[in-house]
N, C-alpha and C positions, 0 to 999 in steps of 0.2 A: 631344573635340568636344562632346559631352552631357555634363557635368561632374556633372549630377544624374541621371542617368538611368540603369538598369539591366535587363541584357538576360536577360530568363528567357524561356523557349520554354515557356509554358502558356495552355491554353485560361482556365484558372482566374479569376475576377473578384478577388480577396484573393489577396495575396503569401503565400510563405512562409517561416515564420520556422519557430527553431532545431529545432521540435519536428515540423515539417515537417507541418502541419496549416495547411489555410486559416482565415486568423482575421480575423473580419468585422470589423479598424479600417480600414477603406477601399472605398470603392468605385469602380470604373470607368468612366470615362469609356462606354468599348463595353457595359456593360450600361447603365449611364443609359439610352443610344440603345436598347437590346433594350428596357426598359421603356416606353419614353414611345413607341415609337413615329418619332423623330426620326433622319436622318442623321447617322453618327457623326461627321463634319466640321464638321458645325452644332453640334452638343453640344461638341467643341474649341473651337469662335469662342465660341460662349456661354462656356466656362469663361475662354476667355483675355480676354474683356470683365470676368469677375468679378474678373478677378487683376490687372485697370488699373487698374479702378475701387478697388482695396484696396489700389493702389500696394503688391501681390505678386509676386514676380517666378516667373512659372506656368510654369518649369522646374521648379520645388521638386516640382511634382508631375506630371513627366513619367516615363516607365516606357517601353521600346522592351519590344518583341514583335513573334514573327516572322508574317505572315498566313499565306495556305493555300498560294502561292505561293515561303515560306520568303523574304520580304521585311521588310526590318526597318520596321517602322512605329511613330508614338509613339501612345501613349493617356495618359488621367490618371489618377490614382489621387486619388481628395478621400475627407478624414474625413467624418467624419459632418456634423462644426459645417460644412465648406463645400460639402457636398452641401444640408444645409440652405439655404442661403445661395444655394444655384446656383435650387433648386426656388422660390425666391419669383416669380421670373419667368416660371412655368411654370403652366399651368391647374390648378385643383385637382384635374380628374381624372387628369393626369399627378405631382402633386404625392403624391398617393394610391399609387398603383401603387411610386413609388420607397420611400415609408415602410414600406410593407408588405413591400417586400425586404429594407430595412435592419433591420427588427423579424425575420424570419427568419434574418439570420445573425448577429445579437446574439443568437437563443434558440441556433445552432447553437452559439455563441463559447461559452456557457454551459452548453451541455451539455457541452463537452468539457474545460470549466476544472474543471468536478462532476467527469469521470471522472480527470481528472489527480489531484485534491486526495483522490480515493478511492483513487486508487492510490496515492500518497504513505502515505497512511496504513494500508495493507495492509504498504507494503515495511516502514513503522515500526515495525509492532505482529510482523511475523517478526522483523526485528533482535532486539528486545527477546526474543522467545521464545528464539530463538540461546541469546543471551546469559544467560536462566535454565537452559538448559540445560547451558551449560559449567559455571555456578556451582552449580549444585543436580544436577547428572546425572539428573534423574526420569527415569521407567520410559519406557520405548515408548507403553504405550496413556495414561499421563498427557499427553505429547506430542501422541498425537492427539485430546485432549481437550481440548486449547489452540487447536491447531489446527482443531479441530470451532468452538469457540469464535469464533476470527479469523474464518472465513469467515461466521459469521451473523452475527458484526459488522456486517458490511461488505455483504451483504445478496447475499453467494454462498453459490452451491449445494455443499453440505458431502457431497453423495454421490461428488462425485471423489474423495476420501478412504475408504481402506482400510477395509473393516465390523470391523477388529480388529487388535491390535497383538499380537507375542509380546513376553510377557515370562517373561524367564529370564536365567539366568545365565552369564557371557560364555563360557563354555568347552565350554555344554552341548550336546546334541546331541540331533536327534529334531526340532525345530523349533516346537515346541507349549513353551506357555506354560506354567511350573511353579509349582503351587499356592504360595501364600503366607499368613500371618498374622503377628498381630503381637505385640510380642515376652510383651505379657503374655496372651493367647492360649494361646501357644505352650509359656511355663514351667508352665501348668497343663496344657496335654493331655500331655505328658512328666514331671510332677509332679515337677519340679525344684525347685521352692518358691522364696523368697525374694522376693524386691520387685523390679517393673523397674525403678525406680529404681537400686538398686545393680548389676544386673547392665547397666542402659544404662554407668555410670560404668566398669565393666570392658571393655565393648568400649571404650570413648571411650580409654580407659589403654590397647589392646593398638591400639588405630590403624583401628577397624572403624566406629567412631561418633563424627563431628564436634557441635559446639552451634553454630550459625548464629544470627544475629538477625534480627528485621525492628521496623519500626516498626506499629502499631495505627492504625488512625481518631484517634486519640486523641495520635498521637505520640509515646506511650510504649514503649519497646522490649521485644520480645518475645523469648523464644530460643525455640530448638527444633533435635531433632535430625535429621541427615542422614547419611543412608550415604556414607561416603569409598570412595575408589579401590577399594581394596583391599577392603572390606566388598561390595561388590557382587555376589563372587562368592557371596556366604550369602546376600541380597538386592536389595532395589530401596525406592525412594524412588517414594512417591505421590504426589500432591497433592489436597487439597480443593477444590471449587470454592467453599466458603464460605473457604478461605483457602488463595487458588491461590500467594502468596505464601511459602510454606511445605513442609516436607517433612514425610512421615508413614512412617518406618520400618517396613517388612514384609520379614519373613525367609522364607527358602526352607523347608517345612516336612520335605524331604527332607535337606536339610544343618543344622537347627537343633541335632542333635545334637553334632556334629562343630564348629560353629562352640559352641556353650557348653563342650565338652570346654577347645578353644584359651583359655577364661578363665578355666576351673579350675570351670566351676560344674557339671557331670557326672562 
């Protein structure tokens, strides 16, 4: 019977779409009328003389709703360009009164396309983290320094976030974070000698120390090392925030022993 027409039960002026937010591309007949002052049957004949006169056919923009009495009734819904079009015949100080609504819910439409396209890009920039995470495994508190990171991106509050991360090693127990240093540190305070150079290449040889690449500013490719699966349990992988792209090997100073015994170098 209403081939255009659609029955939502809201007080609401803006339909709602997918995202189920009112979104100021239309406005109503029945506010017109709250604005200007005018009955809402007259604000009808005036729209349906606009929709003659444009040779429109002004069911396009009929909408049913139910009154207080749960009766179905129709009203209009006009964009902006025909709410325009409706207001020329209208005093200027009712001409006023409708612009200054349509300017409010064009700023409302706008605030809420800002927090959509904020949130998109929060869900982005965790994917992304995810995903440095599976390929680089970094430590707990590097994570939440990415995460410290995202949220001042994005211009949230970073104190919902933990004051501190444990890092240790997956097996260990006690719940506190176990000291670390790195690997040429560490050949000096046990005064094992040699270069870490050759002893990074002996873990890389025993399956403890991977070489990763990234690209530079410059798009030149860089390598550097990461702790593998299995190396985890001797250490943890950092990151810089001068170079978050990357991993910076630091061993457990309680197990460095034990893990240099494993490559012959104690």
């Amino acid at each position: 019977m209403h081939s255009h027409q659609t029955l939502i039960n809201t007080p609401e002026a803006a339909p709602r779409f997918h995202n189920q937010q009112n979104v100021a591309r239309t406005m109503s007949s029945r506010e017109i009328a709250n604005l200007t002052g005018k009955r809402h049957p007259d604000v009808k004949r005036d729209i349906q003389t606009m929709a003659s006169e444009l040779k429109v056919n002004v069911s396009n923009f009929a909408h049913i709703y139910l009154d207080g009495r749960n009766r179905e009734q129709t009203e209009y819904l006009l964009d902006r360009e025909h709410t325009d079009c409706l207001l020329t015949g209208y005093s200027a100080g009712l001409r006023m009164k409708v612009i200054r609504r349509w300017h409010e819910l064009e700023q409302q439409s706008a605030s809420r396309e800002a927090v959509t396209a904020n949130g998109t890009k929060v869900i982005g920039e965790i994917a992304i983290m995810e995903c440095f995470t599976r390929l680089l495994k970094p430590a707990p508190s590097s994570q939440m320094l990415m995460l410290t990171k995202i949220a001042e991106n994005n211009g949230l509050d970073p104190k919902f976030l933990p004051g501190y991360a444990v890092d240790a090693a997956p097996d260990a127990v006690g719940g506190s974070s176990m000291p670390t240093k790195s690997a040429t540190a560490l050949l000096k305070d046990f005064g094992l000698g040699g270069s870490v150079v050759s002893f990074n290449k002996k873990l890389e040889a025993a399956g403890y120390l991977k070489v990763l690449t990234r690209k530079n500013s410059k798009q030149e490719v860089v390598p550097f090392w990461s702790i593998t699966e299995k190396g985890l349990a001797y250490g943890k992988n950092l990151t810089s925030p001068q170079s978050p792209r990357e991993t910076q090997p630091h061993w457990y100073v309680d197990r460095f022993l034990e893990l240099a015994k494993m490559v012959g170098k104690a």
